[in-house]
C-alpha positions in Angstrom: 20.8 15.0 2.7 20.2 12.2 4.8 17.7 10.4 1.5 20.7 11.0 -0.5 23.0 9.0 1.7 20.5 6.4 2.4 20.0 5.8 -1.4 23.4 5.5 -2.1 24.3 3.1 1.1 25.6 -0.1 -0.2 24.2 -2.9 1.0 26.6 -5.0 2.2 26.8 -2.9 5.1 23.2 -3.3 6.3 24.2 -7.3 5.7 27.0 -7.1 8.1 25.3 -4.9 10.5 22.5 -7.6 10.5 24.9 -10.4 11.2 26.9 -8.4 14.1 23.4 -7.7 16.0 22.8 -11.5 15.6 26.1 -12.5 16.6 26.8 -10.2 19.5 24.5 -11.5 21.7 25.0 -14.9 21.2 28.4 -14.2 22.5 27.6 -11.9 25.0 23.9 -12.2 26.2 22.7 -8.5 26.5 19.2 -9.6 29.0 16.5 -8.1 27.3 13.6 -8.5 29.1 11.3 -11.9 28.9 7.5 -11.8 30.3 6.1 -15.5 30.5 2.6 -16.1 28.9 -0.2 -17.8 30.2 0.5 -21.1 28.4 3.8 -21.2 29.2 3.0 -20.5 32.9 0.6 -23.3 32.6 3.0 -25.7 31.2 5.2 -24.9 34.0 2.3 -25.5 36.1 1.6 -29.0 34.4 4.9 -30.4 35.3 5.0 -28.8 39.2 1.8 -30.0 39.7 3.0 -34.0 38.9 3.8 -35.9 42.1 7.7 -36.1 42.8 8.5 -39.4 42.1 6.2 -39.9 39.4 7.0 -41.8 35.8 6.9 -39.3 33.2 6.3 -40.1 29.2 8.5 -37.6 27.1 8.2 -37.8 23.1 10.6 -35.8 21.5 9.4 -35.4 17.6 12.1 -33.2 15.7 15.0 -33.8 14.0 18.2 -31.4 13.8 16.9 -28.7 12.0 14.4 -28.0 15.0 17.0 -28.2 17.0 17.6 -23.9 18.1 13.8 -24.0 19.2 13.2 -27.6 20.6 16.0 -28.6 22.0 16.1 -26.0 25.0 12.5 -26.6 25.6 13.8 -30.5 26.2 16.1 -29.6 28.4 14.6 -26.9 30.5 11.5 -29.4 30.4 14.2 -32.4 31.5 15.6 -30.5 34.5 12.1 -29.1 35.8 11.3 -33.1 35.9 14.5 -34.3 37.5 14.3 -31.6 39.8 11.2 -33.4 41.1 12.7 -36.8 40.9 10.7 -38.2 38.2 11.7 -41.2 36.1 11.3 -40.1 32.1 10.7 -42.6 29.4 11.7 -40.7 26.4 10.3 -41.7 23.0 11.4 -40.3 19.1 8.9 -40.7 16.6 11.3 -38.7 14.1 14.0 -40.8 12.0 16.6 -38.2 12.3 16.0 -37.5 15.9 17.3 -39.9 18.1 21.2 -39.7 18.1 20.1 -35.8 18.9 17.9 -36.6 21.5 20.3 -39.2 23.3 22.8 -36.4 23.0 20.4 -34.2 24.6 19.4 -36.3 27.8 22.9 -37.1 28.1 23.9 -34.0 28.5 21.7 -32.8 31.4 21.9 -36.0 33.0 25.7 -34.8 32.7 24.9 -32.2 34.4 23.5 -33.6 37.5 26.2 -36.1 37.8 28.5 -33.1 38.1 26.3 -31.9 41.4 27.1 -35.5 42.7 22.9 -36.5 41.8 23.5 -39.7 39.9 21.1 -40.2 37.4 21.1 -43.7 36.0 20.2 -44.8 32.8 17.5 -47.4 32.9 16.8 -46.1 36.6 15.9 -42.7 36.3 15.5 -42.5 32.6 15.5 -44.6 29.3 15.6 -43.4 25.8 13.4 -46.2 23.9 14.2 -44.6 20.5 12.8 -44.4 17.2 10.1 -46.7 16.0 8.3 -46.2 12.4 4.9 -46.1 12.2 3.7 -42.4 13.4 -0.1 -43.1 14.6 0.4 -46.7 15.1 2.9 -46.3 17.3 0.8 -44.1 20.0 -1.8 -46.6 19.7 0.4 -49.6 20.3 1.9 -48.2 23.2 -1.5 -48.0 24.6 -1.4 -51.9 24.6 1.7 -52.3 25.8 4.9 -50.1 26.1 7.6 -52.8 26.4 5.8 -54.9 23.7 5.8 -52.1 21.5 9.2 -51.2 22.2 11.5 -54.4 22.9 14.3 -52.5 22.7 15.7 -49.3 23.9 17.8 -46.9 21.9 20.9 -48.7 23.4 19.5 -52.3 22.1 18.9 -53.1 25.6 15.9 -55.6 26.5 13.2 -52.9 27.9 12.0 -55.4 30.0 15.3 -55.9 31.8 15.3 -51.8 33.0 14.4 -51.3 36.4 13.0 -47.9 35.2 9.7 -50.0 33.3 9.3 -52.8 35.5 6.2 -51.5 36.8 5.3 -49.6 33.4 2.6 -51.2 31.5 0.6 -48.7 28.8 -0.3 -45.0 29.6 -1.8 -45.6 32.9 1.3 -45.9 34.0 2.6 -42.5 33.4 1.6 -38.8 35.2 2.1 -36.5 32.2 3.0 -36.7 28.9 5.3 -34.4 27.4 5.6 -33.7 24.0 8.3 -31.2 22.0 7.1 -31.6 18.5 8.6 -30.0 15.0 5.2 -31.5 13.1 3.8 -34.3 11.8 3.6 -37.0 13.9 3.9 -34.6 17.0 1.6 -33.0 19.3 -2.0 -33.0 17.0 -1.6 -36.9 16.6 -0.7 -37.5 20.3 -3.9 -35.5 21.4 -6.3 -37.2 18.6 -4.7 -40.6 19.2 -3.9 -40.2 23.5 -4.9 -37.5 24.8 -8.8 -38.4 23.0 -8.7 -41.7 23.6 -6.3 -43.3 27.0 -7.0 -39.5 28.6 -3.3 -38.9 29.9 -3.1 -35.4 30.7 -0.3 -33.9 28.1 1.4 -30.5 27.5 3.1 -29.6 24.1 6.7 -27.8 23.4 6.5 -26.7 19.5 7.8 -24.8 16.7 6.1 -21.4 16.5 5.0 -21.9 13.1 3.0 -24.6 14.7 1.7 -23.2 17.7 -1.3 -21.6 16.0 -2.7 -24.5 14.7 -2.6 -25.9 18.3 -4.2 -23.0 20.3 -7.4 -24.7 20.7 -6.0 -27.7 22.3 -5.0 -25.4 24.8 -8.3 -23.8 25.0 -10.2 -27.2 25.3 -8.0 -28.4 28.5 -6.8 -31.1 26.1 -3.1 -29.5 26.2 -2.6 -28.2 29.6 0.2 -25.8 28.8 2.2 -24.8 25.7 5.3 -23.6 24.8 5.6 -21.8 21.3 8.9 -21.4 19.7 12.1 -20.1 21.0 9.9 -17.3 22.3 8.1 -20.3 24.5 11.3 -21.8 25.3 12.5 -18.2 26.8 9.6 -17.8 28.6 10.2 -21.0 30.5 14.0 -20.5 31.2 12.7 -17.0 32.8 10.2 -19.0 34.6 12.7 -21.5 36.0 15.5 -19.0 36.4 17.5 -20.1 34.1 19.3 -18.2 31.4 19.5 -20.9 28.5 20.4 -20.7 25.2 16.5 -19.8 24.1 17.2 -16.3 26.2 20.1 -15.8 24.1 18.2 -16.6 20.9 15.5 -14.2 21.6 18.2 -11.5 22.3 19.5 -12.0 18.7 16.6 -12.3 17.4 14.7 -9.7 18.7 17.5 -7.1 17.8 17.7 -8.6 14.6 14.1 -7.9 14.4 14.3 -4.1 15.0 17.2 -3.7 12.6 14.9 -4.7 9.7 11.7 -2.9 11.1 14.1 0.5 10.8 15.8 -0.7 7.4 12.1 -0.9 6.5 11.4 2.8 7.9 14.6 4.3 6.3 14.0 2.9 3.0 10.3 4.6 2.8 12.4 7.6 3.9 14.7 7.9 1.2 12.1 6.3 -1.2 9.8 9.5 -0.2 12.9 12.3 -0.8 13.9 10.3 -4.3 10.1 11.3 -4.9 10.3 14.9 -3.8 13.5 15.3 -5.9 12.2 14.3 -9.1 9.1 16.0 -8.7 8.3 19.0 -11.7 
């Protein structure tokens, strides 16, 4: 009976039971359970162990179609630093990712307003933009930030902002962080930084990318890693916070279970068509 039933189920129904299990807990977070992984622990780690106070480089490379994996890395990444009063030059090596990025920043630094901390921009943070050139870039800026960068996202004079007075090339910085869709992202920063000006980086990726970046990790080259919306979970649990990457993972991982019993259920009724046209 019940192979009958599942041949003849049309599938429209699976299609809108699929897009309810996403949906649902977007809406209304169920709290499935998250356990952090060793390179996300040790990306945490990266970032706690930086000296409060400290100048922190941030390079977010992605553009908006990264934006349901990357983007709450940035910010959970964003807040972990501000808790610890560090100053964050922010750099986008992405065309399509600055008005996103700005949009980002803005909105945590929003946030700390509203708890009467009043984070200034070109104090406590600058957002120098987009500037063409991938590779070249990260060398340049090993020369010279504000030469390479005259002018911040906002067309203001970088050498005018309080926040790089004292900021020369990557000396000057703690930590770099970098949340990275691809190409130019967290491979070219270690090849062309990490390699070569030794400033001690950790990397926020897609998880179609986090393979190829494993033994970064595994070297000491990256000193943490977050992979994916599954990374950027992992770090919200870490830091307490329930983010829109917890939410994702909900969705996601009950979206994943639907299809892994569609999968069963079809073999099911495939295996009793069998048996019923059997001589």
């Amino acid at each position: 009976m019940a192979p009958a039933f599942l041949g003849k189920l049309d599938r429209r129904w699976l299609f809108l039971a699929l897009g309810l299990l996403v949906l649902g807990p977007l809406l209304w977070p169920i709290g499935l359970p998250v356990v952090p992984s060793r390179p996300v622990i040790q990306f945490r780690n990266a970032i706690a162990a930086v000296p409060d106070g400290s100048t922190v480089l941030m390079s977010c490379d992605y553009d908006p179609a990264s934006r349901p994996e990357l983007v709450p890395m940035t910010v959970t990444a964003l807040r972990q630093l501000w808790d610890k009063h560090c100053r964050v030059v922010v750099t986008v090596l992405w065309n399509g990712g600055p008005a996103l990025v700005d949009q980002t920043i803005e909105s945590v630094a929003n946030e700390y307003r509203l708890r009467g901390i009043p984070l200034v921009d070109g104090v406590d943070y600058v957002n120098l933009g987009y500037k063409s050139g991938n590779e070249a870039v990260m060398v340049l800026m090993g020369q010279g930030v504000k030469s390479t960068f005259p002018l911040d996202q906002h067309r203001r004079p970088t050498s005018s902002l309080p926040i790089l007075r004292e900021v020369r090339n990557y000396s000057s910085f703690a930590l770099l962080v970098n949340i990275s869709a691809g190409y130019p992202g967290t491979k070219e920063w270690v090849q062309q930084v990490n390699s070569r000006f030794h400033l001690p980086m950790v990397s926020g990726c897609t998880a179609v990318s986090a393979p190829e970046y494993y033994p970064y990790l595994q070297s000491g080259q990256l000193r943490g890693m977050l992979g994916g919306m599954a990374g950027a979970a992992e770090y919200e649990k870490l830091r307490g916070e329930r983010g829109p990457a917890t939410h994702g993972m909900d969705a996601q991982s009950l979206a994943h279970l639907f299809i892994a019993a569609c999968i069963v259920l079809g073999n099911v009724a495939h295996r009793g068509r069998r048996r019923e046209v059997r001589p």
